[in-house]
VEXKELUM-888760 format. One line per field, with one value per residue (C-alpha): residue number from 1; residue in three letters; x, y, z. Coordinates in Angstrom, 3 decimals. Layout:
% VEXKELUM-888760
resi [NUM,...];
resn [ALA,...];
east [X,...];
north [Y,...];
up [Z,...];
***
This chain:
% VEXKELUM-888760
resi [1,2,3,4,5,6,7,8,9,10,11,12,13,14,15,16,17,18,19,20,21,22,23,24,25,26,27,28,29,30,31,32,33,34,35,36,37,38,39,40,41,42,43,44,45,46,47,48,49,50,51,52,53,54,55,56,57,58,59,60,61,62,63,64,65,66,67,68,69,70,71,72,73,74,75,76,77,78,79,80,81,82,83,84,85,86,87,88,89,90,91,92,93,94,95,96,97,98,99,100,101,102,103,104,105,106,107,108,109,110,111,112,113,114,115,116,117,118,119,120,121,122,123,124,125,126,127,128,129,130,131,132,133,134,135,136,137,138,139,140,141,142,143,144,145,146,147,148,149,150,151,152,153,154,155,156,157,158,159,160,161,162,163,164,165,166,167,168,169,170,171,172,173,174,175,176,177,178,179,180,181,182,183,184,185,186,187,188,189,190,191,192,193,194,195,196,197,198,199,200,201,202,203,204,205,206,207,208,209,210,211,212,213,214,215,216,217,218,219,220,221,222,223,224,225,226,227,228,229,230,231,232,233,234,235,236,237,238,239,240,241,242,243,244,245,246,247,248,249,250,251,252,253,254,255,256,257,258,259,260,261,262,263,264,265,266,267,268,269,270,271,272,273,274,275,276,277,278,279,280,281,282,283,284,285,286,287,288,289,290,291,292,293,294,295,296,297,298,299,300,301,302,303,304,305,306,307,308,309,310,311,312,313,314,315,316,317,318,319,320,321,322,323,324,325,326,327,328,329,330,331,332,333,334,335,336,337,338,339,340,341,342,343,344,345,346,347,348,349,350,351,352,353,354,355,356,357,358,359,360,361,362,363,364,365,366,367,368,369,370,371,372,373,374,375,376,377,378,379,380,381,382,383,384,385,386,387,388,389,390,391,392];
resn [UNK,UNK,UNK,UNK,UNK,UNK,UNK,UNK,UNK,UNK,UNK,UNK,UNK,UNK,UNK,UNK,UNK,UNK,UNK,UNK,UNK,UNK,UNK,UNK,UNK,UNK,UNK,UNK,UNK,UNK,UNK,UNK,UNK,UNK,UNK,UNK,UNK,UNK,UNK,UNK,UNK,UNK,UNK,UNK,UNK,UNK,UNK,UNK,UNK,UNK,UNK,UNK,UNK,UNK,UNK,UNK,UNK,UNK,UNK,UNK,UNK,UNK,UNK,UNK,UNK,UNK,UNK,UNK,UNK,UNK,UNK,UNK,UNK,UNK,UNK,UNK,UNK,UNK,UNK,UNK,UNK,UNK,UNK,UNK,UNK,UNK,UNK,UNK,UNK,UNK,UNK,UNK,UNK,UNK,UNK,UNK,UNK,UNK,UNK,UNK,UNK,UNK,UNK,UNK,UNK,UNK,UNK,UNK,UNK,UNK,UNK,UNK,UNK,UNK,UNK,UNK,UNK,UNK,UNK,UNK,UNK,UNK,UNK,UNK,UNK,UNK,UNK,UNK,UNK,UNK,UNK,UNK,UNK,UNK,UNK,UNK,UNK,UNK,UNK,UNK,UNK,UNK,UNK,UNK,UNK,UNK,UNK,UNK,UNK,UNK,UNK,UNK,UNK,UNK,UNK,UNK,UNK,UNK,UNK,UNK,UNK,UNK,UNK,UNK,UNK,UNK,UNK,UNK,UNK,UNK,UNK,UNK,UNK,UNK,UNK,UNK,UNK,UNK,UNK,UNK,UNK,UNK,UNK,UNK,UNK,UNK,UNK,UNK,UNK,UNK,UNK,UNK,UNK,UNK,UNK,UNK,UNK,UNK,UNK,UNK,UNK,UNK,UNK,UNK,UNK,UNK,UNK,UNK,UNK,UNK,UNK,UNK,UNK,UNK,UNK,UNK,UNK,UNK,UNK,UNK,UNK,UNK,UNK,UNK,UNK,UNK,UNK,UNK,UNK,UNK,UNK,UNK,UNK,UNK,UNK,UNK,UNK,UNK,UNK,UNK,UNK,UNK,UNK,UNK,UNK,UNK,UNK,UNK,UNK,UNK,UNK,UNK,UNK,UNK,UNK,UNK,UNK,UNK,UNK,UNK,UNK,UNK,UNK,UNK,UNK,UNK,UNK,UNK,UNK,UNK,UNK,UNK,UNK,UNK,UNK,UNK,UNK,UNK,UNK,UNK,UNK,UNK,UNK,UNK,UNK,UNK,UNK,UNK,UNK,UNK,UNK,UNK,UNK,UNK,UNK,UNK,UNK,UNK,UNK,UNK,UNK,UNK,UNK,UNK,UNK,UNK,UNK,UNK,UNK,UNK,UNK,UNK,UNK,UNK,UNK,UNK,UNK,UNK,UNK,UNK,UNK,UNK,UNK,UNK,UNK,UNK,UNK,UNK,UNK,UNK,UNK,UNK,UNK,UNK,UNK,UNK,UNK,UNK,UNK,UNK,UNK,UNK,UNK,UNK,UNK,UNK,UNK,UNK,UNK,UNK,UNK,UNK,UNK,UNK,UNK,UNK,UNK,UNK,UNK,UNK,UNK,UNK,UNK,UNK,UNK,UNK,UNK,UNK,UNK,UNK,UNK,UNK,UNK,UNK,UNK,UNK,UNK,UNK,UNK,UNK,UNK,UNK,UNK,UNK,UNK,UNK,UNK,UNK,UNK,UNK,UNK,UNK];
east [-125.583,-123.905,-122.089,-119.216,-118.909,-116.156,-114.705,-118.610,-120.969,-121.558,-122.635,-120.510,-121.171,-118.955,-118.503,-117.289,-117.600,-113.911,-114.323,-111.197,-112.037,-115.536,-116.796,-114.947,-116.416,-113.913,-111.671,-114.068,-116.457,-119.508,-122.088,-124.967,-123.634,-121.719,-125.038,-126.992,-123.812,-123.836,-127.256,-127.557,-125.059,-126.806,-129.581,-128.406,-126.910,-123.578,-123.209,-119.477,-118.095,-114.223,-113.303,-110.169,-108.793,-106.532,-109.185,-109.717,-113.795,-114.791,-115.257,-117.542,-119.488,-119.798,-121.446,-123.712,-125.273,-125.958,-127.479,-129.361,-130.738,-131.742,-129.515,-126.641,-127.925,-127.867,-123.866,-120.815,-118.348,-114.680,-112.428,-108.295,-106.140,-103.631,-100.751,-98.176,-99.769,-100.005,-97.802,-99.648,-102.810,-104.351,-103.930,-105.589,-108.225,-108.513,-108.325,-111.179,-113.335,-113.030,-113.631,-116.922,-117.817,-117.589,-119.576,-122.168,-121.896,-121.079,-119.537,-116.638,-117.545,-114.402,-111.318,-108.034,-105.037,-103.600,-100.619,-98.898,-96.032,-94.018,-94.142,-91.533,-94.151,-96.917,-94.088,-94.262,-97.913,-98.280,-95.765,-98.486,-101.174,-102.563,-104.074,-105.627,-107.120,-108.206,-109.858,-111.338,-113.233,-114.359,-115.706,-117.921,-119.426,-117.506,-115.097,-116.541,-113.507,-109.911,-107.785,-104.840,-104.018,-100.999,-98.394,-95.644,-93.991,-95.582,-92.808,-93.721,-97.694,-97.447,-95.614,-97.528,-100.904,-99.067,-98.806,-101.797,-105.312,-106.755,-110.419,-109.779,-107.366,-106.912,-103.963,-103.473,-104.455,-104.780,-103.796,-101.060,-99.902,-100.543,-96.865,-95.959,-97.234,-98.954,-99.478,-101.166,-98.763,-100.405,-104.021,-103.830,-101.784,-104.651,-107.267,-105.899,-105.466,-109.224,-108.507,-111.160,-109.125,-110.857,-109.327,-107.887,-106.622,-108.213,-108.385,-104.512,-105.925,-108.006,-104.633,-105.998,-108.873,-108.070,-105.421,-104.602,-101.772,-103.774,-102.399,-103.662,-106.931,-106.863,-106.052,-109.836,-111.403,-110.271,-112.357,-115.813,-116.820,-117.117,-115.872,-115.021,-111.237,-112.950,-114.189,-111.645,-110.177,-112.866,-113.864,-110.234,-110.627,-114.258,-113.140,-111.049,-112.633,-109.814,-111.327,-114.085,-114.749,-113.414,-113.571,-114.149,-113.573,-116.401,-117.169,-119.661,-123.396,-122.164,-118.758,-121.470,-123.878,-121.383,-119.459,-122.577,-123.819,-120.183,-120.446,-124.418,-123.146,-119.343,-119.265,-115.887,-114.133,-115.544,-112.635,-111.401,-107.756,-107.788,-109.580,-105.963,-103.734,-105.469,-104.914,-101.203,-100.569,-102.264,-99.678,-96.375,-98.185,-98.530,-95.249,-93.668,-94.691,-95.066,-92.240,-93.042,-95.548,-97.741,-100.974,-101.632,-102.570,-101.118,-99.281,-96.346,-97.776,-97.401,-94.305,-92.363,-91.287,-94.781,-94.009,-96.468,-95.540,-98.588,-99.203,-95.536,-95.774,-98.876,-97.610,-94.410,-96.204,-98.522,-95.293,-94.345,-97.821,-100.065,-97.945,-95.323,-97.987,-100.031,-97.198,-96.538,-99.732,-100.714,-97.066,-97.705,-101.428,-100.248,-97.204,-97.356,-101.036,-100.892,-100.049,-96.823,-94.804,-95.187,-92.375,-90.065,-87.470,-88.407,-87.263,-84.326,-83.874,-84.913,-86.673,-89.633,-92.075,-90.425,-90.829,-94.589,-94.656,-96.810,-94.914,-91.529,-90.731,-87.574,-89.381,-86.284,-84.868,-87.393,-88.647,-85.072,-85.657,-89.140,-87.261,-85.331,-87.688,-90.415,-88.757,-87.392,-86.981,-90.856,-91.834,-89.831,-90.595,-94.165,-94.074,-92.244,-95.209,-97.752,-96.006,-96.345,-99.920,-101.656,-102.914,-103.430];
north [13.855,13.796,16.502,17.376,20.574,23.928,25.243,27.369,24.665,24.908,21.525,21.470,19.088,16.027,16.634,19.710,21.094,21.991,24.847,24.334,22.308,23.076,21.716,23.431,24.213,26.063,27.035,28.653,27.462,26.052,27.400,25.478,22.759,24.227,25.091,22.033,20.150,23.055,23.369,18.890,19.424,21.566,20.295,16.617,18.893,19.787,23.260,23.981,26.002,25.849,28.490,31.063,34.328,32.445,30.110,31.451,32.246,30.358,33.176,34.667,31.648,30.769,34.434,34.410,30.730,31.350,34.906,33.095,30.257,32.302,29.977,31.807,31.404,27.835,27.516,28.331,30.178,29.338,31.577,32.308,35.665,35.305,36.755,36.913,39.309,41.904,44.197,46.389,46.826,48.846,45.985,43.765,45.913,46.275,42.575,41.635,44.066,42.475,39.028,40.111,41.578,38.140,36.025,38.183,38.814,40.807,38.165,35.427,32.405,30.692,32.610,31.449,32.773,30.790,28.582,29.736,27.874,28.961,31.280,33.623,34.792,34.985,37.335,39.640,39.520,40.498,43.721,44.515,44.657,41.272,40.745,43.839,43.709,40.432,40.992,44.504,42.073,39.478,42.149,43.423,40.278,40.392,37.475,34.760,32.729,32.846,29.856,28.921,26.184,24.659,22.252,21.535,19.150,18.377,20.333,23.506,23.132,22.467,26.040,27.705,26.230,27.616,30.976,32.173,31.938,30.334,28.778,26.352,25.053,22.980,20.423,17.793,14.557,11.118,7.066,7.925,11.220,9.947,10.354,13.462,16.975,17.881,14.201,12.291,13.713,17.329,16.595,14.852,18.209,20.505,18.251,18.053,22.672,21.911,23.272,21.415,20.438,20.829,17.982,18.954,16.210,13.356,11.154,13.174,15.159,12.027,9.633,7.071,6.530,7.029,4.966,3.038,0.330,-3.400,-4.309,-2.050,-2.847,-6.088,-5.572,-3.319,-5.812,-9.121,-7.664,-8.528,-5.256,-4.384,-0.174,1.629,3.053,6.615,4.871,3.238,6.551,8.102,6.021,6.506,9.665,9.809,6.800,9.741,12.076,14.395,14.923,17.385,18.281,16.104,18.873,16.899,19.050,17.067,17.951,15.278,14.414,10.615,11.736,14.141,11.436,8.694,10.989,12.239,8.696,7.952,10.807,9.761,6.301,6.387,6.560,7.339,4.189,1.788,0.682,-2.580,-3.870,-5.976,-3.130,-0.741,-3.157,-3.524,0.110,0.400,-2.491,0.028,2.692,-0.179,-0.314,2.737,4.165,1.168,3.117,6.845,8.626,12.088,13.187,15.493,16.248,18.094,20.944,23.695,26.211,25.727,27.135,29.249,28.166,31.464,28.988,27.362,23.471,22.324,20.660,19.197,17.231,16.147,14.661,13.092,11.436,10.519,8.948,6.730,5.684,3.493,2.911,2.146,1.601,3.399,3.559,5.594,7.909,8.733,9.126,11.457,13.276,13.796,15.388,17.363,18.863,18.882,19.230,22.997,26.487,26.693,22.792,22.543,19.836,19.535,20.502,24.344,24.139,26.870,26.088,29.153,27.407,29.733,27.005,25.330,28.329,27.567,23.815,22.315,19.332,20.984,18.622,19.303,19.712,20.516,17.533,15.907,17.578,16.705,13.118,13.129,14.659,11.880,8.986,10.537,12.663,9.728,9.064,7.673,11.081,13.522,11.377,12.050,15.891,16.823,14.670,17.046,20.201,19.757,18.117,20.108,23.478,25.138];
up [105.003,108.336,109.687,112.304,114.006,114.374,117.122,117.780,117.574,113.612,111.750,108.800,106.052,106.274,102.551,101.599,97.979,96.524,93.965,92.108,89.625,88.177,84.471,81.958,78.348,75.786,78.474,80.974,83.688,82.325,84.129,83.731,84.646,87.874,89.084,88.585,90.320,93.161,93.637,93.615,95.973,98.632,97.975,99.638,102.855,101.187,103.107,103.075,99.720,99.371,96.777,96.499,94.692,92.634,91.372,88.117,87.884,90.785,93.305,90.603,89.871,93.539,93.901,91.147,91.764,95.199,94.581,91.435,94.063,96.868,98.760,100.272,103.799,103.039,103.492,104.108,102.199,102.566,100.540,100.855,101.096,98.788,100.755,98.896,96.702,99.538,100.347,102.871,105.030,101.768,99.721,102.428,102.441,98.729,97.801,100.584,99.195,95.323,97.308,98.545,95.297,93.459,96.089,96.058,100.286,102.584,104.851,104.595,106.567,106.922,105.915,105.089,104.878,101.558,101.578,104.532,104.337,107.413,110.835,109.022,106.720,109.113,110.911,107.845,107.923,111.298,110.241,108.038,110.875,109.976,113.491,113.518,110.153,111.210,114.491,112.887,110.545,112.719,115.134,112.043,111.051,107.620,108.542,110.964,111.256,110.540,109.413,106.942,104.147,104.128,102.327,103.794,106.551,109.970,112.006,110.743,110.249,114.352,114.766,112.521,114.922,117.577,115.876,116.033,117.740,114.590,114.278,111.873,109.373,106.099,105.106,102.462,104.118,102.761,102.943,100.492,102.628,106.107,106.885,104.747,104.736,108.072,107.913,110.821,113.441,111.939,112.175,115.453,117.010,115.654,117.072,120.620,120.566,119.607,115.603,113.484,110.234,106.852,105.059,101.002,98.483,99.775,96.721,95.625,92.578,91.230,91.766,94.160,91.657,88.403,86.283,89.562,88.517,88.097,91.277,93.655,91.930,92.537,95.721,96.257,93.633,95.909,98.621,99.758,100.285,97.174,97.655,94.737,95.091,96.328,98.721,100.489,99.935,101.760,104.516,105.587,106.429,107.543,110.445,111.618,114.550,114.001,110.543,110.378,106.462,103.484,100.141,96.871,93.573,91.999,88.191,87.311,89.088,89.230,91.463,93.705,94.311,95.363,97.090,99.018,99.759,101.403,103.535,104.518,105.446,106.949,110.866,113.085,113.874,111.328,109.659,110.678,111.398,108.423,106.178,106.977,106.344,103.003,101.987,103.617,101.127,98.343,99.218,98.821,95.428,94.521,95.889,94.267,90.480,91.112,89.669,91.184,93.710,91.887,92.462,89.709,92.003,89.168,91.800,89.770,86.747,84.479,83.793,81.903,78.952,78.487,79.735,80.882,84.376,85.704,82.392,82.024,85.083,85.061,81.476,83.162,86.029,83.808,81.511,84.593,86.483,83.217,80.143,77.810,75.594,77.597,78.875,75.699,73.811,76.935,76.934,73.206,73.554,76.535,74.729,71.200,69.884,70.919,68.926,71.144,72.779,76.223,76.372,79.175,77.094,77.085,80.714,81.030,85.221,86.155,89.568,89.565,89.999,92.595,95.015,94.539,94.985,97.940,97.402,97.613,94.273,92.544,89.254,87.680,88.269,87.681,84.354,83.094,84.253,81.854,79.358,79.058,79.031,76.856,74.762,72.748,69.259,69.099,70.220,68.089,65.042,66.114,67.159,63.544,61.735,63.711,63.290,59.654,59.242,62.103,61.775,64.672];
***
């Protein structure tokens, strides 16, 4: 494993564990198998743990393993305030203390404050004594650093850098977002106010691997190099110094090993000329299919009528970058082999998911827009068979 260091010195694992997404079994986290992938993990010099609040069960699980493993002084712990669920310094207070609980610690490594999306919020957060709280706890020991997540464009990522006296931060980076979001212009303007940047998204929620249309494939598959699509993916951001962690949500022992043997072998500025051009002719590919942006990321959700978003557009996507076959057959499982649909066509515009977007999508647009291609006569043929053969 190689690593990169923070703004003190620290070696941080190039590779980064993302705690999102762990194995799932009957709708919770299966924990046997988060450990053995965790513990794999640290074992090959993975020591940077990306978890949050909102995650649901991965604070927990993050706790327990480590305190299982002896192996908490083995890594660090990056976890997020969830801001906009506070409405004073009591609540601050209240929801560090249940964060510490579930981890099992009695310090937060790296501490972040969760989507801020914009200085006007980190102005209400300062009303609240934010700083104070803040520099209370990093006097104690029980936060180490102090940094924020963010989704948005590069403009306002650079003032909300400016805002603060922050340690470190975390954007959505990749060869398919190197001119939106914080984007390049972002990462660079952290780097040079000496902000290491913890890298999230870097393969776009599994998009610039999985289901990639035949002619970007051909386009890695031409090549002598012979680099699966994560790891073009990755190299491109490992080549970057301005990069210091890339997180990975990885859920199987096959994604964890490659990954790790990326990180073990990628070294700033390998990349050729020839090897860019390559992957900016990727993105005219992919950009050429993709419908809507998503990342699959699930901020939007729950949506108050039950649609699933994330899977709509996900179907929708494939519909024109795989095949209508496969838009529909995965529009159909999605939205219709459930107790309650999920279709688009619950959608009643009330806009509450677009207020939590990181990609500032219109989704109800867009929603409409999937409506109307996979909602066709094909499909509600199909959803009246199922709602009379299955039993749910």
């Amino acid at each position: 494993m190689q690593y990169r260091l923070d703004k003190y010195g620290n070696q941080l694992s190039a590779l980064g564990f993302g705690c999102m997404r762990f194995p799932q079994k009957m709708g919770r986290i299966d924990m046997e198998q988060t450990e053995q992938l965790l513990m794999a993990a640290i074992d090959g010099g993975v020591n940077y743990l990306d978890t949050a609040y909102i995650y649901p069960g991965s604070e927990a699980a993050v706790g327990e393993i480590l305190e299982k493993n002896n192996a908490r002084d083995r890594v660090y712990i990056a976890t997020k305030l969830p801001h906009y669920l506070i409405k004073n310094e009591e609540g601050l207070e209240k929801l560090f203390q249940e964060e510490l609980s579930r981890l099992r610690t009695d310090h937060i490594d790296y501490y972040l404050m969760h989507m801020l999306t914009d200085p006007a919020t980190w102005e209400r957060l300062k009303k609240m004594n934010i700083e104070g709280w803040l520099a209370e706890k990093k006097k104690s020991g029980a936060i180490r650093q102090v940094g924020f997540s963010y989704h948005g464009n590069s403009t306002v990522f650079c003032q909300l850098v400016d805002a603060y006296e922050w340690d470190f931060t975390q954007i959505q980076y990749n060869y398919l977002d190197e001119h939106s979001q914080a984007g390049r212009k972002g990462l660079q303007y952290a780097h040079e106010k000496g902000i290491p940047v913890i890298i999230m998204e870097p393969l776009r929620g599994g998009r610039l691997v999985n289901n990639l249309p035949g002619e970007a494939c051909k386009l890695f598959s031409d090549r002598m190099e012979n680099w699966s699509p994560a790891q073009w993916a990755l190299r491109w951001l490992w080549d970057q110094k301005e990069v210091t962690v890339v997180l990975s949500g990885m859920n199987s022992m096959e994604m964890l090993r490659e990954n790790m043997d990326i990180a073990s072998n990628t070294q700033i500025g390998q990349m050729t000329d020839e090897q860019q051009d390559l992957l900016r002719q990727v993105v005219g590919v992919l950009n050429a299919s993709v419908k809507v942006g998503c990342t699959g990321c699930s901020y939007c959700m729950p949506c108050p009528k039950g649609v699933d978003i994330p899977g709509t557009f996900s179907a929708y996507n494939r519909y024109y970058s795989d095949s209508k076959f496969v838009g529909l057959k995965e529009y159909f499982m999605c939205t219709t082999l459930r107790q309650n649909s999920a279709a688009a066509s619950q959608c009643i515009g009330c806009g509450k998911c677009e207020k939590h977007c990181p990609q500032n999508i219109p989704i109800r647009e867009k929603l409409q827009d999937a409506k109307k291609t996979l909602e066709n006569p094909i499909y509600r043929v199909a959803r009246k068979v199922a709602s009379k053969v299955v039993k749910y």
